[in-house]
C-alpha positions as CSV (number, residue, x, y, z in Angstrom):
1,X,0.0,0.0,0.0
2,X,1.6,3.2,-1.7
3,X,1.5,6.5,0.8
4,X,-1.4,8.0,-1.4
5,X,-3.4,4.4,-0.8
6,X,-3.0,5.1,3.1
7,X,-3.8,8.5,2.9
8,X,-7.7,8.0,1.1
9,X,-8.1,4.8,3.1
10,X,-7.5,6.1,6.4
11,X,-10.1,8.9,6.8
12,X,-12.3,6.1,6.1
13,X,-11.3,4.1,9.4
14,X,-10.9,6.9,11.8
15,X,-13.9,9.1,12.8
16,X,-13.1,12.2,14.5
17,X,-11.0,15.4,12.3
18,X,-8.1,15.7,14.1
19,X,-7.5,12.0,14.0
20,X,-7.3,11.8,10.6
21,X,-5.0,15.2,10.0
22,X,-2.6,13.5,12.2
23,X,-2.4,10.9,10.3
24,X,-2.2,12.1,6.9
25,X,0.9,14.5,8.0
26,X,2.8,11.7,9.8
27,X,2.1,9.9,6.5
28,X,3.9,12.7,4.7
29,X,6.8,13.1,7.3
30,X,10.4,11.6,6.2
31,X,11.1,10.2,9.7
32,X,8.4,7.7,11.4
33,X,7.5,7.2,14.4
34,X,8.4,3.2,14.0
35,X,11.6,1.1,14.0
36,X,12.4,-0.3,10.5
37,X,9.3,-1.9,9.0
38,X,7.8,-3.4,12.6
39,X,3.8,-3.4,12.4
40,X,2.7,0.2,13.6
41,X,1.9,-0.5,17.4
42,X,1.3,1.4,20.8
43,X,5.0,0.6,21.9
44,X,6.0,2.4,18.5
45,X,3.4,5.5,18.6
46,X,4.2,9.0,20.0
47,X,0.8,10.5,19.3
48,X,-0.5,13.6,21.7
49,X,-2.8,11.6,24.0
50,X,-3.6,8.3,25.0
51,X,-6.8,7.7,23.2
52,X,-5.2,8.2,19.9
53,X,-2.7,6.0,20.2
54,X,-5.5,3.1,21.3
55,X,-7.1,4.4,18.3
56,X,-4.5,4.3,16.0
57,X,-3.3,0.9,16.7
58,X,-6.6,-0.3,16.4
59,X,-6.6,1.3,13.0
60,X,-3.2,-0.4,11.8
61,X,-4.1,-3.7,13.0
62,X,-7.2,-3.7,11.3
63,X,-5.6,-2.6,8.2
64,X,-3.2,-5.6,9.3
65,X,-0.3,-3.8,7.2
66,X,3.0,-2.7,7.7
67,X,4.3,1.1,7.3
68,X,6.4,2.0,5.1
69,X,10.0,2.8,5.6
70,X,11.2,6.7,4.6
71,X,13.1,5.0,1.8
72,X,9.5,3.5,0.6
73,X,7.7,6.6,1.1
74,X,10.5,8.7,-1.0
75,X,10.2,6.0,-3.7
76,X,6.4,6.7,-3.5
77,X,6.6,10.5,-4.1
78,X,9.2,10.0,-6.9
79,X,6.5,7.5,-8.9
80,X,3.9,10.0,-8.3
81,X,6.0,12.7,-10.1
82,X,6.4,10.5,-12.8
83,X,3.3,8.2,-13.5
84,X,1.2,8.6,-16.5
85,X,-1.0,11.4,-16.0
86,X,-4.8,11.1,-16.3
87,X,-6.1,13.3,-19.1
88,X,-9.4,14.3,-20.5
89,X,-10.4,12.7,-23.2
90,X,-12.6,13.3,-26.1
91,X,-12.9,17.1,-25.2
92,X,-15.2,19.5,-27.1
93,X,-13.1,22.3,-28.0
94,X,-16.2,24.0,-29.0
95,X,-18.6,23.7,-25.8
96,X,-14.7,24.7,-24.1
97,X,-14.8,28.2,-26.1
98,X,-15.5,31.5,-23.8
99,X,-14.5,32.8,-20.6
100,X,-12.9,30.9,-17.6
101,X,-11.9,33.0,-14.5
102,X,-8.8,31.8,-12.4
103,X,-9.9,30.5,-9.2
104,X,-6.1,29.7,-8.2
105,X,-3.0,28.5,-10.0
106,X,0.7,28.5,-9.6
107,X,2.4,31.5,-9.3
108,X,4.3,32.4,-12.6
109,X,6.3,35.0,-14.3
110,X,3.9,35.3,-17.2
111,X,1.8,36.9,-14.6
112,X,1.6,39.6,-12.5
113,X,2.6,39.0,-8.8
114,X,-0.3,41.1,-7.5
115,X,-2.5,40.5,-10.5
116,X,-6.3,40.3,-9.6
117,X,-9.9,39.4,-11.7
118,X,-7.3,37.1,-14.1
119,X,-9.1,35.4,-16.9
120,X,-8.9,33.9,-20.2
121,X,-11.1,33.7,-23.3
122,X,-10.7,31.3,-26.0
123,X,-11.8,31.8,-29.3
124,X,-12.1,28.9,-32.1
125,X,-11.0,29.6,-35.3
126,X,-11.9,28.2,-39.0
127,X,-8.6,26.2,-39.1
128,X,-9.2,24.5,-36.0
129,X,-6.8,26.7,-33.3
130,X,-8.1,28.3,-30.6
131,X,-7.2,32.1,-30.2
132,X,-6.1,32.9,-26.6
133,X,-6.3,36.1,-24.8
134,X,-5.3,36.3,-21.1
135,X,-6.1,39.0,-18.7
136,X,-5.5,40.6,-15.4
137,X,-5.3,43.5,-13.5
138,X,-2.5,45.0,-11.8
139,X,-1.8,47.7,-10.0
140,X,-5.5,49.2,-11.5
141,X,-4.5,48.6,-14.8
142,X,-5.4,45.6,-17.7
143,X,-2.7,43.5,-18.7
144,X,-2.8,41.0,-21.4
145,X,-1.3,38.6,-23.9
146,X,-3.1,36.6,-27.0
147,X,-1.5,33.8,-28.2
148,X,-3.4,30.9,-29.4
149,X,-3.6,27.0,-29.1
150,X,-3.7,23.9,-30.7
151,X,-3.6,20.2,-30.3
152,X,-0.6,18.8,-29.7
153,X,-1.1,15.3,-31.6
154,X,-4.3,15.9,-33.7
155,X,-4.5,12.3,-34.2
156,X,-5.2,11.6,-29.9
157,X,-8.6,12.2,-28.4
158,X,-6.8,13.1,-25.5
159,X,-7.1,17.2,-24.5
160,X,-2.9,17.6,-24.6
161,X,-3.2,21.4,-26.6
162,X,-0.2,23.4,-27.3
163,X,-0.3,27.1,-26.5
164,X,2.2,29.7,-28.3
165,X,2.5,33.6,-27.1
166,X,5.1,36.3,-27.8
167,X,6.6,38.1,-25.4
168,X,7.6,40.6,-24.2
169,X,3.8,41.4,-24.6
170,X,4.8,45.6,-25.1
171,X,7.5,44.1,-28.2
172,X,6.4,40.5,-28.8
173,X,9.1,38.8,-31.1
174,X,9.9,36.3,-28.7
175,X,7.7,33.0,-29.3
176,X,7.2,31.2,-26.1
177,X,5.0,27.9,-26.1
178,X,4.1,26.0,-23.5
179,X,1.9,22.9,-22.7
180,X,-1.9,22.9,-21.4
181,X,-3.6,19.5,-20.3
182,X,-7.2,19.5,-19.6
183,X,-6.8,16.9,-16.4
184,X,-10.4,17.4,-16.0
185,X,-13.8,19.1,-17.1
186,X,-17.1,18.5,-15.1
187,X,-19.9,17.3,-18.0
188,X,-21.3,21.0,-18.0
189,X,-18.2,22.4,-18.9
190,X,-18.4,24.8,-16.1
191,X,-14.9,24.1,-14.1
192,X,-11.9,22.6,-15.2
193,X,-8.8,21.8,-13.9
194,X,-5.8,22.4,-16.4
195,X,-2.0,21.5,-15.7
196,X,1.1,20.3,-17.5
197,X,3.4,17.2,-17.8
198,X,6.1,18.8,-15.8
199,X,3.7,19.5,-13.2
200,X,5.1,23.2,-12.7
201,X,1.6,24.7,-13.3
202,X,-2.0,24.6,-12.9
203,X,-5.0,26.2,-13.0
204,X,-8.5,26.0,-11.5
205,X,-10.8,27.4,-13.8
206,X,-14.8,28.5,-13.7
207,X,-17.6,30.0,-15.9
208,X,-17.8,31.8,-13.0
209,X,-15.2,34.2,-10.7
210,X,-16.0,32.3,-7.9
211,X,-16.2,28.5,-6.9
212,X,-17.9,26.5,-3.6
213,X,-15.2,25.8,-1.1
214,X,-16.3,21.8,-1.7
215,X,-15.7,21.7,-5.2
216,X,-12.3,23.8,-5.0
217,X,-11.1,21.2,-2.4
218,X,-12.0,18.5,-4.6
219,X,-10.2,20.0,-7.5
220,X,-7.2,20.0,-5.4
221,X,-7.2,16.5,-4.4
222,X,-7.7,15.8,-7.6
223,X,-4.5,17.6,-8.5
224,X,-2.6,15.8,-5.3
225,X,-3.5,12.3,-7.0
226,X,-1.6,13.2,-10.3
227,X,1.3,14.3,-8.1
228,X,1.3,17.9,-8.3
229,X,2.6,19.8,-5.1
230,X,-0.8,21.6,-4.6
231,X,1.0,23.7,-1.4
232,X,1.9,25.6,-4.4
233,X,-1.3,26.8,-5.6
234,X,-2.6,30.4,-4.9
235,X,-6.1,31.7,-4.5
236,X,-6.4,34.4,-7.4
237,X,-8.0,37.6,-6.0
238,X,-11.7,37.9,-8.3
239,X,-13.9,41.2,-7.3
240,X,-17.6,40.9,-7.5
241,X,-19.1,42.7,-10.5
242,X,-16.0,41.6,-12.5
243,X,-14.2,44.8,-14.3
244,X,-15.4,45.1,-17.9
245,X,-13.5,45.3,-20.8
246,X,-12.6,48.8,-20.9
247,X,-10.3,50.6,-18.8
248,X,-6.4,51.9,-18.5
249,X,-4.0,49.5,-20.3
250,X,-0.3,48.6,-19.3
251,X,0.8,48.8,-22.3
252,X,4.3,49.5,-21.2
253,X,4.6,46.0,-19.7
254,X,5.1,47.3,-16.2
255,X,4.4,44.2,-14.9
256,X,6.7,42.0,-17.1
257,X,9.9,44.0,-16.2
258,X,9.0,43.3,-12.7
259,X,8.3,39.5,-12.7
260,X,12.0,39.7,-14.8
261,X,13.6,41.1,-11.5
262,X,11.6,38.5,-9.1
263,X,9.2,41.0,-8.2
């Protein structure tokens, strides 16, 4: 049993919140509590109170498994980083067209540090790309790029696109193309949760600027189980009305010098 196994089953077994947080991070610690690979016991435990650690045993022998050793759990981590990751397939591109707001993503240099109400609009064209325009706001003012997308291997049902801007967006002559898996899509094609084979970044997207607290977390585990390091992400700032479409441009690319200099 792999450390992602222990960490879904386990919730199951224990009633009782803190219980289970406990035992999720000791899970996720590099040192255990336990000598070598000996079954996980009371004489092993060092929880915080007694009726933990009667629960806890009770828990492990009715699992009737053995931990696994640091060395195990490292191994674990490493094949999480690298397994095969689950892609949507048979994705319409069209139903996909229109606005999604950034719920949270990875923090990157192709976007404002302090950027706020991001979003991005795709467009499909007659030759089967999809025109891309991404927008913020910083510092008051609208930032944006356009680049556009397309499959990477039109010949795979599966939603691997690539997406090609030029920067820097005040002199674009730079292209810059990156890689944008749709890892999932509910069937209304309302959120979607979008990453990339190196697992550097993600997105949460919605129709909407805003998304339930339940579904968010469940995005995020989803994102956990295909390995990414979803400490990482970063709740993107969305103001209710969202701004409209007109309004003072950066159009000196303020915000790009910045990011340059780890701002």
């Amino acid at each position: 049993m792999n450390e992602m196994e222990w960490t879904r089953v386990r919730p199951k077994l224990v009633h009782g919140k803190n219980v289970t947080k406990w035992i999720t991070l000791r899970l996720r610690e590099s040192e255990w509590n336990v000598k070598g690979n000996l079954r996980l016991k009371s004489s092993t435990l060092k929880p915080h109170n007694s009726q933990l650690k009667q629960t806890l045993t009770r828990v492990c022998v009715f699992c009737s498994v053995a931990p696994p050793s640091p060395h195990v759990i490292k191994r674990n981590a490493f094949s999480m980083a690298n397994k095969a990751m689950e892609v949507v397939k048979g994705l319409d591109l069209a139903r996909y067209m229109g606005r999604w707001y950034e719920i949270a993503c990875f923090p990157s240099r192709f976007q404002p540090s302090d950027g706020v109400n991001t979003r991005a609009t795709y467009t499909l064209k007659d030759d089967g790309t999809v025109n891309v325009l991404n927008e913020t706001w910083s510092a008051g003012k609208r930032s944006f790029i356009e680049g556009y997308a397309y499959k990477a291997d039109p010949n795979s049902d599966e939603a691997k696109l690539k997406v090609k801007f030029w920067v820097p967006p005040f002199l674009p002559v730079i292209p810059v193309t990156g890689d944008y898996w749709v890892l999932y899509i509910d069937p209304d094609y309302q959120i979607a949760l979008v990453g990339q084979p190196s697992r550097n970044c993600l997105w949460i997207l919605s129709r909407k600027n805003h998304l339930d607290d339940e579904i968010y977390n469940e995005l995020v585990e989803r994102a956990r189980n295909e390995g990414y390091d979803v400490s990482k992400l970063h709740k993107t700032p969305q103001t209710n009305p969202p701004p409209e479409e007109e309004g003072p441009e950066d159009t000196k690319g303020v915000w790009w010098i910045k990011s340059l200099l780890g701002r």
